[in-house]
RODREN-405275 format. One record per residue: residue in three letters; chain; x, y, z of N, C-alpha, C in turn. Coordinates in steps of 0.1 Angstrom, whole numbers, plus 5000, padded with zeros to 4 digits. Atoms other than C-alpha are relative to their C-alpha. Example, Ala and Ser with C-alpha at 12.3 -4.5 7.8 and 13.67 -1.06 7.14 Angstrom:
2
ALA|A|5009|4988|5000|5123|4955|5078|5009|5012|5000
SER|A|4991|4989|5000|5137|4989|5071|4992|5011|5008
END
This chain:
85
UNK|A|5011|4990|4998|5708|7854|2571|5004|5013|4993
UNK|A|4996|4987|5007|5704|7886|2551|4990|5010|5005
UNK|A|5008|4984|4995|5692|7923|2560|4998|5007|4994
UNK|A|5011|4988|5011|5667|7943|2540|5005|5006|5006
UNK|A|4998|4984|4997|5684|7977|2540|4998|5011|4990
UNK|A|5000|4989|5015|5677|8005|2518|5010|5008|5002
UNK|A|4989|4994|5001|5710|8019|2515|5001|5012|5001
UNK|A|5007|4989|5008|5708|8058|2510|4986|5007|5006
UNK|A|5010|4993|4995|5676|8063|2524|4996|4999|5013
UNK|A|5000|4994|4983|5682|8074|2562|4995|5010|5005
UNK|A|5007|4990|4993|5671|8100|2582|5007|5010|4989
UNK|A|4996|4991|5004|5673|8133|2566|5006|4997|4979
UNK|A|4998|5004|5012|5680|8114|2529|4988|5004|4991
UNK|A|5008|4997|5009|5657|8124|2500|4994|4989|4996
UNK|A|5004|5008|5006|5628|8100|2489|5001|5004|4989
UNK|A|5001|4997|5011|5631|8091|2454|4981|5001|4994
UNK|A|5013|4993|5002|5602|8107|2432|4998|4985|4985
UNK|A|5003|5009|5005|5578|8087|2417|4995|5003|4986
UNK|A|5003|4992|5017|5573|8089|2377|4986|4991|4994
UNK|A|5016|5006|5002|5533|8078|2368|5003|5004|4981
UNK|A|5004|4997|5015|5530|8073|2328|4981|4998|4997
UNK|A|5013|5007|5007|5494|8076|2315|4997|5006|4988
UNK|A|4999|4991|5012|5495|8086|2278|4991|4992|4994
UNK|A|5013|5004|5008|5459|8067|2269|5008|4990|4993
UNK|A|5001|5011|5006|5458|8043|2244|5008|4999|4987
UNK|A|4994|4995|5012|5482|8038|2221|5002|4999|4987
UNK|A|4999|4997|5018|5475|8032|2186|4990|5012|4996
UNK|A|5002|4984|5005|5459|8069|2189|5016|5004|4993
UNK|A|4989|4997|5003|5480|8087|2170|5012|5007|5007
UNK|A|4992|4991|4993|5514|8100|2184|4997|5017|5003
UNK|A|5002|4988|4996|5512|8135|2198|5014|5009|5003
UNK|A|4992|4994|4994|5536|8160|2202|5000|5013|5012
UNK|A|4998|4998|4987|5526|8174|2235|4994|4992|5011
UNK|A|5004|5008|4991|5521|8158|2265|5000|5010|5010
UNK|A|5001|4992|4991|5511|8174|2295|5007|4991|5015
UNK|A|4993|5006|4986|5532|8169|2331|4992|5005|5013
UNK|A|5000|5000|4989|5518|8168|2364|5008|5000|5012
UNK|A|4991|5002|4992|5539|8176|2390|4997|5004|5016
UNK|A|5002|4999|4991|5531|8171|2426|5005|5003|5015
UNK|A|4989|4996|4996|5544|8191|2453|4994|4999|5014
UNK|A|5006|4997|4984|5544|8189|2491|5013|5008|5008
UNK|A|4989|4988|4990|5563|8214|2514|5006|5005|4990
UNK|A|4989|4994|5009|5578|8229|2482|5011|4989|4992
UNK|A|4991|5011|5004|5594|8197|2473|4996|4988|4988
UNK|A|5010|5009|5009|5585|8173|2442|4999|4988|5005
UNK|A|5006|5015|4991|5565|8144|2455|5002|4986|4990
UNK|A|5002|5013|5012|5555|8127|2422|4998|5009|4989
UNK|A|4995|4992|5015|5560|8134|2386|4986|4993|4990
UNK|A|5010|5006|5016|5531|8121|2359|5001|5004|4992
UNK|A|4998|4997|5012|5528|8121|2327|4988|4998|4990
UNK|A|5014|5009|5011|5491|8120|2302|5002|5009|4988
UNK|A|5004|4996|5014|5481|8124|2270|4993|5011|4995
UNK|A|5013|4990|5007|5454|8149|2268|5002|5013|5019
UNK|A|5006|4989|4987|5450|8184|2294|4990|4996|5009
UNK|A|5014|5005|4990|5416|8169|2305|5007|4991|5007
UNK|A|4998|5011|4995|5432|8134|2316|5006|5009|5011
UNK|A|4991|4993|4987|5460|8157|2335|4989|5009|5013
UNK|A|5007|4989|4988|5432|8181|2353|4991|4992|5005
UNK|A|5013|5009|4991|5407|8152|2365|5009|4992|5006
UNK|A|4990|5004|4991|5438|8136|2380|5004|5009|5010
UNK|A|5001|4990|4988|5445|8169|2400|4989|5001|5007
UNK|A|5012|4996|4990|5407|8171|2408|5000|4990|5014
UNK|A|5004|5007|4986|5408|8134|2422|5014|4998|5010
UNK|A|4990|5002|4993|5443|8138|2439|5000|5011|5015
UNK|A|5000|4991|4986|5431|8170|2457|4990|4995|5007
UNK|A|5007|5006|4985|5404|8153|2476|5001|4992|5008
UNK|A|4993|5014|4987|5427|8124|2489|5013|5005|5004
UNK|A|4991|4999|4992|5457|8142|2496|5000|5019|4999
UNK|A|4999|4985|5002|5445|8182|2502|5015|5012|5003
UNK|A|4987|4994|4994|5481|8190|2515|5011|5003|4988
UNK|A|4991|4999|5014|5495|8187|2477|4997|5013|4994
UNK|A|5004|4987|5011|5499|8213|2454|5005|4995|4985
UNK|A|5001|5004|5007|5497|8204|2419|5005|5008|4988
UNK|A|4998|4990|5005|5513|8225|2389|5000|4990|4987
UNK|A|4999|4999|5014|5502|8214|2353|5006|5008|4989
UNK|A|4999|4989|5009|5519|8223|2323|5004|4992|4984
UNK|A|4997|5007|5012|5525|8213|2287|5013|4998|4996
UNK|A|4991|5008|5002|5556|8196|2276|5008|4997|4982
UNK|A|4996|5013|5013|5572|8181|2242|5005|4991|5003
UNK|A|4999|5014|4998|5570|8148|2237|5016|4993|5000
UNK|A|4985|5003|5001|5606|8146|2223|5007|5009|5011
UNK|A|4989|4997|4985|5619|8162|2259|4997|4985|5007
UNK|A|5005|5015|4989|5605|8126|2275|5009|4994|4991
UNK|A|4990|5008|5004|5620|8108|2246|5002|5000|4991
UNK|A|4997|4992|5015|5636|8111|2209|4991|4986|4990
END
């Protein structure tokens, strides 16, 4: 017999943060900025995303604040070669 445990994640342990890619479609051409969403609750990062375009990033904030209004949301622009070379 074996026992599902999550090792690590006990009382008082930090959940890991969750990393969302949506960088559209990709035989658009490469881009060198990306915009990051970073989603915060109590001051703490919840979840991390990652899109293609400003707009994609700010209609994701719109529909994230009507299903979880307790978030706080801080868009900002990025280079692409900081995600990856």
């Amino acid at each position: 017999m074996t026992e599902d445990r999550q090792q690590g994640w006990g009382e008082g342990q930090p959940r890991p943060v969750e990393v969302r890619w949506d960088l559209g479609d990709p035989r658009v051409r490469a881009q060198e900025t990306l915009w990051r969403c970073d989603a915060l609750r109590a001051g703490r990062l919840y979840q991390r995303s990652v899109f293609a375009s400003r707009e994609e990033a700010e209609a994701f904030v719109e529909r994230m604040q009507r299903i979880e209004p307790d978030q706080t949301f801080n868009v900002e622009a990025i280079k692409a070669s900081a995600v990856w070379n």
